[in-house]
C-alpha positions in Angstrom: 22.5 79.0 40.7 21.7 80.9 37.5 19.7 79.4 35.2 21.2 81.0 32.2 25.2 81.4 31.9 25.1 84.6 29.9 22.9 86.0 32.6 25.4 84.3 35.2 28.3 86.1 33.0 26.4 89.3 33.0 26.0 89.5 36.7 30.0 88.4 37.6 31.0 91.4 35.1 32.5 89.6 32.5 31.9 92.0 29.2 31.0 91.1 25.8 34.4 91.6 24.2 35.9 89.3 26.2 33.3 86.6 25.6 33.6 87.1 21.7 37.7 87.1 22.0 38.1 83.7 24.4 36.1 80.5 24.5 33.2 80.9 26.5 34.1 77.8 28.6 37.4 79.3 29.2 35.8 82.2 30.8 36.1 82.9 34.6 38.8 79.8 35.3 36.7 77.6 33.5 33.6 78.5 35.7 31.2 78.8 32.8 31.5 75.1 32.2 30.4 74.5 35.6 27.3 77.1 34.7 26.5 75.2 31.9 26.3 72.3 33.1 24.4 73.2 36.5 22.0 74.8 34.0 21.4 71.9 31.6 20.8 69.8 34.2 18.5 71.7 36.4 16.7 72.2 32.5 16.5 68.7 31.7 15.0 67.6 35.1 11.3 68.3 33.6 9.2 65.3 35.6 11.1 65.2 39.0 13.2 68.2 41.0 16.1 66.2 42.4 18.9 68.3 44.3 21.8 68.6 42.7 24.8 68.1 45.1 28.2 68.7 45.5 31.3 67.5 47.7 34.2 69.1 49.0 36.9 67.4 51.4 39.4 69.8 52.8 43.0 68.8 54.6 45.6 70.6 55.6 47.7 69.6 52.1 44.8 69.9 49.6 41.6 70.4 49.2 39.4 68.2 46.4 36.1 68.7 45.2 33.3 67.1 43.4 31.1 69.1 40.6 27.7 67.7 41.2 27.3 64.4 42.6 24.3 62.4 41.1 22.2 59.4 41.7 24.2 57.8 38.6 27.4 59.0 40.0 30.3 61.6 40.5 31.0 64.3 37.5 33.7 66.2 37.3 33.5 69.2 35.1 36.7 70.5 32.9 36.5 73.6 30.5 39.2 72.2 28.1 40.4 69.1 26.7 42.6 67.8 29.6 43.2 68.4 33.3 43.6 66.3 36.7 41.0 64.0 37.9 42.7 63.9 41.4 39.5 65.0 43.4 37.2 62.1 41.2 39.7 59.4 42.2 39.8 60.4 46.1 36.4 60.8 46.3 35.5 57.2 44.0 38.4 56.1 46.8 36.1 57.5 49.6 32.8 56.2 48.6 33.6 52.6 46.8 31.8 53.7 43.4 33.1 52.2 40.6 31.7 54.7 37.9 33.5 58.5 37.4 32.0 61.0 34.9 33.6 63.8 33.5 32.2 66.0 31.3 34.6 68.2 29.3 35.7 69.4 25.5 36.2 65.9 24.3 35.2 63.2 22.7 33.1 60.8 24.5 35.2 57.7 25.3 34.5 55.0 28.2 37.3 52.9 29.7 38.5 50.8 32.6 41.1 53.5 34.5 43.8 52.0 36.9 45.2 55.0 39.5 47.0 54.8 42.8 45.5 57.2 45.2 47.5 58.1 48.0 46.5 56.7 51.8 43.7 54.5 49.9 45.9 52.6 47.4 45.2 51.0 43.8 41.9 52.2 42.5 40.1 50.3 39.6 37.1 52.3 38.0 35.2 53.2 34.8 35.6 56.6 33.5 32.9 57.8 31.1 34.3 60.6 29.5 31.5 63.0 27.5 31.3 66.1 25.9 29.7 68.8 27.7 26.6 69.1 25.5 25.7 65.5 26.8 25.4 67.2 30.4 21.4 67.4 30.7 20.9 63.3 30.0 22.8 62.5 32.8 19.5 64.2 34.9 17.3 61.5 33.5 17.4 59.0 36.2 15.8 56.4 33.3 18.8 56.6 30.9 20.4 52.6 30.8 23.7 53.3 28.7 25.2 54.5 31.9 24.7 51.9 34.0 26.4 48.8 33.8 27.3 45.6 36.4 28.0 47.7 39.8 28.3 51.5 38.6 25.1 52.7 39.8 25.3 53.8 43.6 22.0 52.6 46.1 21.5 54.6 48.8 23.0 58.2 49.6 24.4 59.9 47.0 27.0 61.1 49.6 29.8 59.3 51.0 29.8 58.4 54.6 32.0 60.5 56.8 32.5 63.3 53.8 33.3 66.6 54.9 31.4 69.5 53.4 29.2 67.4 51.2 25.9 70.2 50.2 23.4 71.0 48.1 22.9 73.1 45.1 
């Protein structure tokens, strides 16, 4: 992993002009976010190098995948304002968490979400929605305001029985 996106940029040929003509998340599918956020974690991590990992379950109809899975939970990253959270909700369905993050061009916002996830049924979960430049707290394994009654995971930060879970 880069630890810098515009070197990360630099090196997957992305030129300068099209940097200052699109939104710098929206550059490379949305890929920079992901940068970004790999980076601000892997910066904020000053007293203690944690891995950073991520989780991929593939199936002959679709394939989801997980950002960066943490001690405090799954995060999902999006570049823009919207987009499915399909893989958050198979993979909250796989592990019994009750806490998804995603991290996108929002406005921070935390709710109870209610989905149906196919071949696992009704799934009942908090989704803390924040804004991208909130990425590096979620590295400090002493911050409280995420954790509340049952969202942070003991153990494995893995699933059991995930396919292609890794490490960053």
């Amino acid at each position: 992993m880069f630890v810098d996106v515009g070197l990360a940029l630099t090196a997957a040929g992305v030129r300068f002009q099209e940097i200052q003509r699109t939104d710098p998340l929206q550059v490379l599918a949305g890929r920079a976010a992901e940068m970004f956020v790999g980076q601000q974690l892997r910066g904020h991590q000053l007293h203690h190098r944690a891995p950073i990992h991520f989780w991929v379950a593939e199936s002959s109809k679709a394939n989801a995948e997980i950002d960066f899975v943490l001690d405090v939970g799954p995060v999902e990253v999006k570049a823009g304002r919207g987009g499915s959270l399909k893989s958050l909700h198979q993979f909250l369905a796989r592990s019994n968490r009750s806490l998804g993050i995603r991290l996108f061009a929002g406005e921070l916002d935390d709710r109870k979400t209610q989905v149906v996830v196919p071949t696992y049924g009704r799934l009942t979960y908090r989704l803390l929605s924040l804004p991208l430049y909130l990425a590096g707290y979620l590295a400090n394994p002493e911050i409280t305001w995420l954790s509340s009654e049952g969202s942070r995971p003991q153990g494995n930060a893995s699933p059991a029985g995930a396919a292609g879970n890794g490490q960053i």
